[in-house]
N, C-alpha and C positions, 0 to 999 in steps of 0.2 A: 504494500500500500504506500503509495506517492505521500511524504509528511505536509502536510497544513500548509498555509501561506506564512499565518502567525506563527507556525514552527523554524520554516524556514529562516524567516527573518530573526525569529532570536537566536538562532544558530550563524547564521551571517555574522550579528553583531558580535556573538561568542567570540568567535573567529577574528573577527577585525580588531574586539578589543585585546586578547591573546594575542595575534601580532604584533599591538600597538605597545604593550605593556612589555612582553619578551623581549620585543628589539630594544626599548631604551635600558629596561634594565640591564642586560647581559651588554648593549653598549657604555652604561655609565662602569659596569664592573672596569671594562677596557679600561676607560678613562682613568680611572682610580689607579687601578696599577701602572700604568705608562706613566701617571704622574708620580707615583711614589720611586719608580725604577729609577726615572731622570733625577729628583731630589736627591736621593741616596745612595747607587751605586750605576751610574750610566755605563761603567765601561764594562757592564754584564748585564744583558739583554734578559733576563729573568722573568718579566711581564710575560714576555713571548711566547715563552715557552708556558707558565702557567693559563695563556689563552689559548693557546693551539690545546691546551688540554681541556678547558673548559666547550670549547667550539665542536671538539670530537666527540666530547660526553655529551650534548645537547642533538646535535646531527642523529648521532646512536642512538638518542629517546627518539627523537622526531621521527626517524625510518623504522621505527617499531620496537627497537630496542626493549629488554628488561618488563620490569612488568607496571601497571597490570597488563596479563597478557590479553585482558578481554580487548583491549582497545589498540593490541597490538597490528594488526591488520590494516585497523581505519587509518593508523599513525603511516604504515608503510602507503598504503594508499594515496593518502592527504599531501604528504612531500611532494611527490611524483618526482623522485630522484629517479628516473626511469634512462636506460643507456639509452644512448642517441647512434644508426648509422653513421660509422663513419663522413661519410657525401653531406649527410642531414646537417651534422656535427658544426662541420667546416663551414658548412652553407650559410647558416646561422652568426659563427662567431665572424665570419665576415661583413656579413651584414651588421651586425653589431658594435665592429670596431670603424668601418664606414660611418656609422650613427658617432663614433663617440668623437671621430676629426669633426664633421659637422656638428655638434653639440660643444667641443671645446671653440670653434671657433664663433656661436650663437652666444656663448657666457662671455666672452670677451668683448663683441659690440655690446651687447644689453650692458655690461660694466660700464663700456661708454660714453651709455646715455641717460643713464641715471647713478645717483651717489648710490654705492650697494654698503651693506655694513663689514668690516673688515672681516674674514675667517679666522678664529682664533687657531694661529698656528703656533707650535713652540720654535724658539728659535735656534734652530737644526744646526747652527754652525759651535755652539755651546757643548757639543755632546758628538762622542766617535763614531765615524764614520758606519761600520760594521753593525753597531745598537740602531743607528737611525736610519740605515737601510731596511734590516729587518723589521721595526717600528713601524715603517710605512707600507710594508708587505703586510704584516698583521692586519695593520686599519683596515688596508685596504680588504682584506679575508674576512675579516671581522663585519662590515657593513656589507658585502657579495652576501654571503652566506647567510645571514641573519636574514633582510630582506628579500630574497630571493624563498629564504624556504618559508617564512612564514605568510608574510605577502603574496606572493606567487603560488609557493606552493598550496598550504594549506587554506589562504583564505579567497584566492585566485579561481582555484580548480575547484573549489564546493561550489561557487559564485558559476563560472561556465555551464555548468549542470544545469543549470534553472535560469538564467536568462539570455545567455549564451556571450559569444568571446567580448562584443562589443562592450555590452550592461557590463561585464567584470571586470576589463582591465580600466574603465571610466570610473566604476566605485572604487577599484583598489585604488585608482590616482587619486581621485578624492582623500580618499583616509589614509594616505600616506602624507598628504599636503602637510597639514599640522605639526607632523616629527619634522619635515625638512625644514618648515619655519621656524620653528624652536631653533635650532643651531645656526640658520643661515638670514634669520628675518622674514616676514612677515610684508614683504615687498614685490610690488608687480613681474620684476624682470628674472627674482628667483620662481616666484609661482610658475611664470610662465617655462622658464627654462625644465623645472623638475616634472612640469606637465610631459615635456615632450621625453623625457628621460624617461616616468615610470609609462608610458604610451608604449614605446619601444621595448621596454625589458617584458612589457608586458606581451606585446604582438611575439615576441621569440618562444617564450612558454607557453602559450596556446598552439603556434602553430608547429612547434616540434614535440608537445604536449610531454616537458620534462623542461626543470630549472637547470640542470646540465651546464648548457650551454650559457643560459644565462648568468651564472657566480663567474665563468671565464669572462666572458663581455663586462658584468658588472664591475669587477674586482682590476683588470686590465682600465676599467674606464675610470678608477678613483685614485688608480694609482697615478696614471695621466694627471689626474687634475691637483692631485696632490702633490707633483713635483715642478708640474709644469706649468697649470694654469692658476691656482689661486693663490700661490706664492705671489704673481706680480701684479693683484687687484689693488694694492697699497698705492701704487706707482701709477696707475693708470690713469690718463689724463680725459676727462669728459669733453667731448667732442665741442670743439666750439672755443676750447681752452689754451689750446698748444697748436703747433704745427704739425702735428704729425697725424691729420687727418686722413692721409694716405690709406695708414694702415687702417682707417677704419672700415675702408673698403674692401681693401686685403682678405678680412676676415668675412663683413660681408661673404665676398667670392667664395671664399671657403666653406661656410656655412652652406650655401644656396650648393654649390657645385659637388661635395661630401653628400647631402640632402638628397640630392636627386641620386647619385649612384646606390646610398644606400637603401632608397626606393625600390631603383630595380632589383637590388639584391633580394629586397626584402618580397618583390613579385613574385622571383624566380624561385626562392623558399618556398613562400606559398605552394605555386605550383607543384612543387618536388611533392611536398607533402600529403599534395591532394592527389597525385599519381599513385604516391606508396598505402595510402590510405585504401585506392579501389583494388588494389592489386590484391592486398591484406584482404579485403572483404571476398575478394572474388575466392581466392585459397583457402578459405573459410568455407565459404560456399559449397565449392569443389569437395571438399571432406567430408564434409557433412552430407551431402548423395552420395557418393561413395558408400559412407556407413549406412544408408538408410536406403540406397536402391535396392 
């Protein structure tokens, strides 16, 4: 029996607020230690290693791990860490990393055309090389993985069941909007940029129907922005300011020209996965007379 409308929806929220609540907690954990590591001993990376262990034990509950075992199944279900073909794989993280040059170069005109509020970064020159490499490897694993299986996974793929891909990656950008203002502001040019961000991580996990791909895309996209792009928002000169309006077209270009390639990438995905989908149904098919002619 199909559960209620009124079921659904407290089960939606369940989900959304479990996402909501998971990812900040188990990110303030991060926060906490990376800040205590740097106070106290930087030149032993120790945080890292205490999150890669925490990240492993949370993953291992999520994909059904340990018990209760009743709810083991719904857990492995609900992730959709599910392997991706090789072809699908590739397809995807292409299309992805296409999206993340067009996205790096849309954060940098929106910076400016509006004052955006500084990202609090620590200052990475203070602290050995080796601790703040890995550091930023972490973060960046840390926020892939978190949002990808909570959001995507589990609160994503319950949401596709009942009103399909469209309705679910539009609600999950909505309720992800809040966490990204928290840390980054409550400002047009973030809203808009995280819009087209959780859009896309969103469009990957439905149409390869597994988060897979997207913690590479994700994790590959923060780490980009974390070394490359939101280090020089300090510096950046609001259009109209400096002479070096140049570049702001530059990026434009980049934006629009990234945009459109990762479009067709993201067609040709599509397609891929609506060929292997019939093929799957028909070899389905096929079996099943076989067993029953």
């Amino acid at each position: 029996m199909a559960p209620s409308r009124s079921r659904r929806i407290l089960t939606a929220v369940g989900f959304g607020a479990l996402a909501f609540v998971v990812t900040a907690l188990v990110g303030g954990i991060w926060t906490g230690l990376l800040a205590i590591n740097l106070a106290t001993s930087p030149a032993v990376p120790w945080a890292v290693v205490v999150m890669a262990g925490i990240l492993w034990l949370l993953w291992r509950y999520l994909g059904g791990a340990w018990p209760p075992r009743s709810t083991a199944d719904a857990r492995h279900r609900l992730l959709r860490a599910r392997r991706v073909p090789g072809p699908l794989f590739a397809g995807a993280v292409v299309a992805g990393l296409l999206s993340i040059v067009a996205l790096a170069g849309l954060w940098i005109v929106l910076a400016r055309l509006a004052h955006l509020p500084p990202r609090a970064l620590p200052d990475y020159s203070l602290y050995p090389p080796v601790t703040v490499a890995l550091a930023l490897i972490m973060a960046s694993l840390v926020g892939a993985i978190l949002e990808e299986s909570l959001f995507r996974g589990y609160f994503q793929g319950v949401l596709e069941g009942w009103i399909g891909a469209v309705g679910a990656i539009v609600i999950t950008m909505l309720v992800m909007s809040p966490e990204h203002s928290l840390t980054q502001g409550f400002v047009w040019p973030v809203v808009l940029f995280y819009f087209a961000v959780d859009i896309m991580l969103g469009a990957v996990a439905y149409l390869v129907q597994s988060i897979l791909p997207g913690i590479v895309i994700h994790a590959v996209g923060l780490l980009v922005f974390f070394t490359l792009v939101w280090p020089g928002d300090a510096v950046r000169q609001i259009v109209g300011q400096g002479s070096a309006d140049i570049w702001q077209w530059i990026h434009v270009a980049q934006t629009v020209l990234f945009a459109a390639a990762a479009i067709l990438a993201f067609v040709m995905l599509a397609r891929r996965t609506r060929v292997m989908r019939v093929s799957r149904t028909k070899s389905t098919l096929r079996i099943v007379s076989e067993h029953t002619g």
